[in-house]
N, C-alpha and C positions, 0 to 999 in steps of 0.2 A: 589408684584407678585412673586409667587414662580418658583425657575429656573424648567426647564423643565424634565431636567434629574429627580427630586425627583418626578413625575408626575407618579402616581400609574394607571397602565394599566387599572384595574378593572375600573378606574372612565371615562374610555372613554368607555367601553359596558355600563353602565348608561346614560351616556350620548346619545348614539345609540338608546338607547330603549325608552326613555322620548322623543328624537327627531321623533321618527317613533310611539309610540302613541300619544305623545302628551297628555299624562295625568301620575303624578306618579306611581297612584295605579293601570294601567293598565299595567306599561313599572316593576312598582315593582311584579307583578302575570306572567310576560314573563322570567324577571330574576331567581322568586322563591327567591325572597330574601321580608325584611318587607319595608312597605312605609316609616320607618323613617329610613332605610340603605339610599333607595333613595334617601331623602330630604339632609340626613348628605352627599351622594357624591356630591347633585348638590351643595351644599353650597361651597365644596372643589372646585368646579371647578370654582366656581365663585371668591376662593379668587387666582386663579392660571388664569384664563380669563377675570376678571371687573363681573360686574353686565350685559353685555349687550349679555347675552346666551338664557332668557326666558323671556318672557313677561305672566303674569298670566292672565288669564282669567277664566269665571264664570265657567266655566265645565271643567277646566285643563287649559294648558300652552302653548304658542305657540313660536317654536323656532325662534332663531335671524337668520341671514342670517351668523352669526359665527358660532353659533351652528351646523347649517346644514352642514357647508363646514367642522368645527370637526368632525361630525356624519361620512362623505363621508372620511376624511381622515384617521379615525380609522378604517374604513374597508380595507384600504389600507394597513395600519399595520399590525392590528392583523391576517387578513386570510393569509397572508404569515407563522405568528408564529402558526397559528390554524393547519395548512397544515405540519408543521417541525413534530408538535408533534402530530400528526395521525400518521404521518409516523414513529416517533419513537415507539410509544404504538401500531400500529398495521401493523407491515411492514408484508409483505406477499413476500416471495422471488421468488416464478413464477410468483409474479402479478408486479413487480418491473420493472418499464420502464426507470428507468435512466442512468447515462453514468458511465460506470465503467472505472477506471485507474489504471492498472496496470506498475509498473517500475521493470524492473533486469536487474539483469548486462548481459552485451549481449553476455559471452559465459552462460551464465544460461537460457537464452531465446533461445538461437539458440537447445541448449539442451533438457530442457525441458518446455521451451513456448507453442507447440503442446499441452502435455499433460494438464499444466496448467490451456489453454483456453477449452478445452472442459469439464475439471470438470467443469470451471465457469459457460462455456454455458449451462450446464445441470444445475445447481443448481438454474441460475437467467435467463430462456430463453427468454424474455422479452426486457433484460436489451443491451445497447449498450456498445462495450467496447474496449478502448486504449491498445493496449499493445506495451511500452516502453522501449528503452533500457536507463537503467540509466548514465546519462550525468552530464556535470558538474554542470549545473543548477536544478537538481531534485531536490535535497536536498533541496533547496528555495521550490520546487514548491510542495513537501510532507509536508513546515511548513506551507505555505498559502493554504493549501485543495485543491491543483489540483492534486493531488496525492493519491489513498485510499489504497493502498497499494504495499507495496515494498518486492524483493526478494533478497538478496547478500549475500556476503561471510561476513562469522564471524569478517576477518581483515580488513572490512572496517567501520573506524570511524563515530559514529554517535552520535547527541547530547541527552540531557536525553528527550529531549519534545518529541524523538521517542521513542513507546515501540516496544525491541524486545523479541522473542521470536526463540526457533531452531526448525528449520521444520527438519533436518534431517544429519547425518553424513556423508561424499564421502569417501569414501576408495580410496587412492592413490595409484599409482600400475606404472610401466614401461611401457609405449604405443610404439608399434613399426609396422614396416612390418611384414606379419608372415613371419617362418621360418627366424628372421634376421640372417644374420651370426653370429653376435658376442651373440648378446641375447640368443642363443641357447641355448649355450653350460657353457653360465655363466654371473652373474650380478653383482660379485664383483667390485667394486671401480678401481680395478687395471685392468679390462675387458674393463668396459666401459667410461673411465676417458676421452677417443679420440672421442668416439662416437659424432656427431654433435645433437647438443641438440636445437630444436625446442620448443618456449613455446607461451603461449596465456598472451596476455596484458591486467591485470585487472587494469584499472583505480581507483587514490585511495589508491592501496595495494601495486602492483607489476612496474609500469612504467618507472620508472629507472633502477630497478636494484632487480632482482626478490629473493627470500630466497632461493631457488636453486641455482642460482648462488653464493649465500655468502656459500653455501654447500661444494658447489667443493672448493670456496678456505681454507675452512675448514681443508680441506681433503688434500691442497697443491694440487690442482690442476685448470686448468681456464677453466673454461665452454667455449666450443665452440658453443655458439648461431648462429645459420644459421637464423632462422626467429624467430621475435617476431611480434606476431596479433593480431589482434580484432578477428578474422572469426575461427569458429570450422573450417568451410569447407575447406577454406585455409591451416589450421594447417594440417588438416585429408590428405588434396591433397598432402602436403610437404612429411608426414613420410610413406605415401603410396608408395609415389615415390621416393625413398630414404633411406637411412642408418640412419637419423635421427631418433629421440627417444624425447618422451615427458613425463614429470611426470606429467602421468593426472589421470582420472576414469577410470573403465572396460566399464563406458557407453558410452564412446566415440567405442568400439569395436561394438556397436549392430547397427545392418544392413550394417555392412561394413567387410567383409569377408576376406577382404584382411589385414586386420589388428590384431594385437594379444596383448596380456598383459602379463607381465612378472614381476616378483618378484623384491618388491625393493632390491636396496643393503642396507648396514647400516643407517641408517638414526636415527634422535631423536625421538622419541615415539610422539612427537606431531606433528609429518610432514607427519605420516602414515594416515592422513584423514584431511577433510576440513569440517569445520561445515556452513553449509547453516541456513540463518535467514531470517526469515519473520519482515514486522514490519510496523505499521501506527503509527499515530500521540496516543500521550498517552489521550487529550482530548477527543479523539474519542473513546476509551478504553470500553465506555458503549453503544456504536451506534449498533443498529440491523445488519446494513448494512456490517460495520468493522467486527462485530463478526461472521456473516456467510462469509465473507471473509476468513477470518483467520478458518474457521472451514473446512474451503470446500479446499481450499490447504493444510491443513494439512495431510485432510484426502488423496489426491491423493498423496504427499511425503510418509507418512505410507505405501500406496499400491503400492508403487513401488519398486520392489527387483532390488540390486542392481547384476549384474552378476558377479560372483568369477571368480578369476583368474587365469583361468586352461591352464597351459604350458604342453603342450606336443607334 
């Protein structure tokens, strides 16, 4: 008897169709294939199930009570696998009713989550959808498929079974209250070195001990952290209400009037932006699904200008 795994799929739809006419030359004229494909699959099935599949008769064949319960359980199999690959050969993205999951890191979501989900909602109206902030357990749960796609920062590690790709560059810039006092008037190193420095906690990159603060002591001098968050809102409420100062984006300034953006001080050529990356599983690399994913965030990072940073 041959192990099961070598069990060629095709010989159980012969199987189905010999069991449901009950004659070869009728169940060979449903397949479209010849009566002696048919005769050579039932022969294979017999040498992988015994002899006890058909019983012959004068005008055709009548199945076993094996036979039927294979017949019954191939339909269990294959309309799962029938049903994958419809959907892959003929996805339709307004007619798509499944659950969508999205992950990002949750100042990226606090940010731009809004914008994110109504590209989706427009591209897949149908479809239901998670949105995530990325935890310690994502990363498990974007290799096992619970995950279809992910949004983070550049510095955070990820293994090759993820493909990424850059959705977009952030220009970094001096976040403060407007009019600070000290921002005003200057942003040199020897200005702001006192200034109390407020940042956001990226899991991952920055949780110990952020590259801003390896900056200042670069520079001989110690970061004074008054708050380190998870929360935009939090950070936003901090330097609002205070002397504090954060090295973030100008987009943390939109719809918040009370806040302004100011010119870095010296810094290395690579700390003047943050590169934002997209990314799913590399397996999925040719899935209809993933690829208008990735095509429909992309497009809404493209349309969105980031606002310069006008002091004055």
């Amino acid at each position: 008897m041959l192990d099961l795994k070598d069990l060629d799929l095709n010989l159980l739809k012969i199987l189905k169709a010999v069991v449901e006419t009950q004659n070869t030359h009728a169940a060979a004229d449903m397949l479209g294939i010849s009566q002696t494909s048919v005769s050579r699959g039932l022969a294979k099935l017999r040498e992988t199930f015994g002899d006890q599949l058909f019983i012959r008769k004068a005008h055709g064949v009548e199945p076993s009570e094996l036979a039927e319960k294979l017949a019954e359980a191939s339909d269990e199999m294959l309309n799962p696998l029938m049903k994958v690959v419809e959907s892959y050969h003929h996805f339709e993205p307004l007619e798509f009713t499944g659950e969508v999951t999205i992950a990002m890191n949750v100042f990226l979501l606090e940010q731009f989550g809004d914008g994110v989900f109504s590209a989706l909602r427009e591209a897949l109206p149908k479809a239901n959808f998670k949105m995530l902030y990325w935890q310690e357990q994502s990363l498990l749960d974007i290799l096992s498929g619970n995950i279809d796609y992910l949004i983070h920062f550049e510095g955070m590690p990820m293994p090759q079974d993820i493909y990424l790709h850059k959705l977009q560059d952030i220009k970094v810039s001096l976040v403060a209250r407007k009019d600070h006092p000290i921002l005003s008037h200057g942003q040199d190193w020897e200005d702001i070195h006192d200034i109390p420095v407020a940042r956001i906690l990226l899991d991952g990159i920055n949780t110990k001990r952020s590259p801003i603060e390896d900056l200042y002591l670069s520079k001989g001098y110690q970061a004074k952290v008054t708050l380190a968050t998870h929360s935009v809102s939090v950070l936003i409420d901090k330097i609002k209400s205070s002397d504090a100062l954060c090295f973030g984006s100008t987009f943390m300034t939109v719809n918040e009037p009370e806040l302004q953006c100011y010119p870095l001080p010296t810094l290395p050529k690579e700390m003047h932006q943050v590169q934002l990356n997209g990314g799913y599983l590399q397996s999925k690399r040719g899935f209809p699904l993933n690829q208008h994913l990735h095509q429909t965030i992309q497009s809404y990072f493209d349309s969105i200008e980031q606002p310069d940073c006008r002091h004055g």
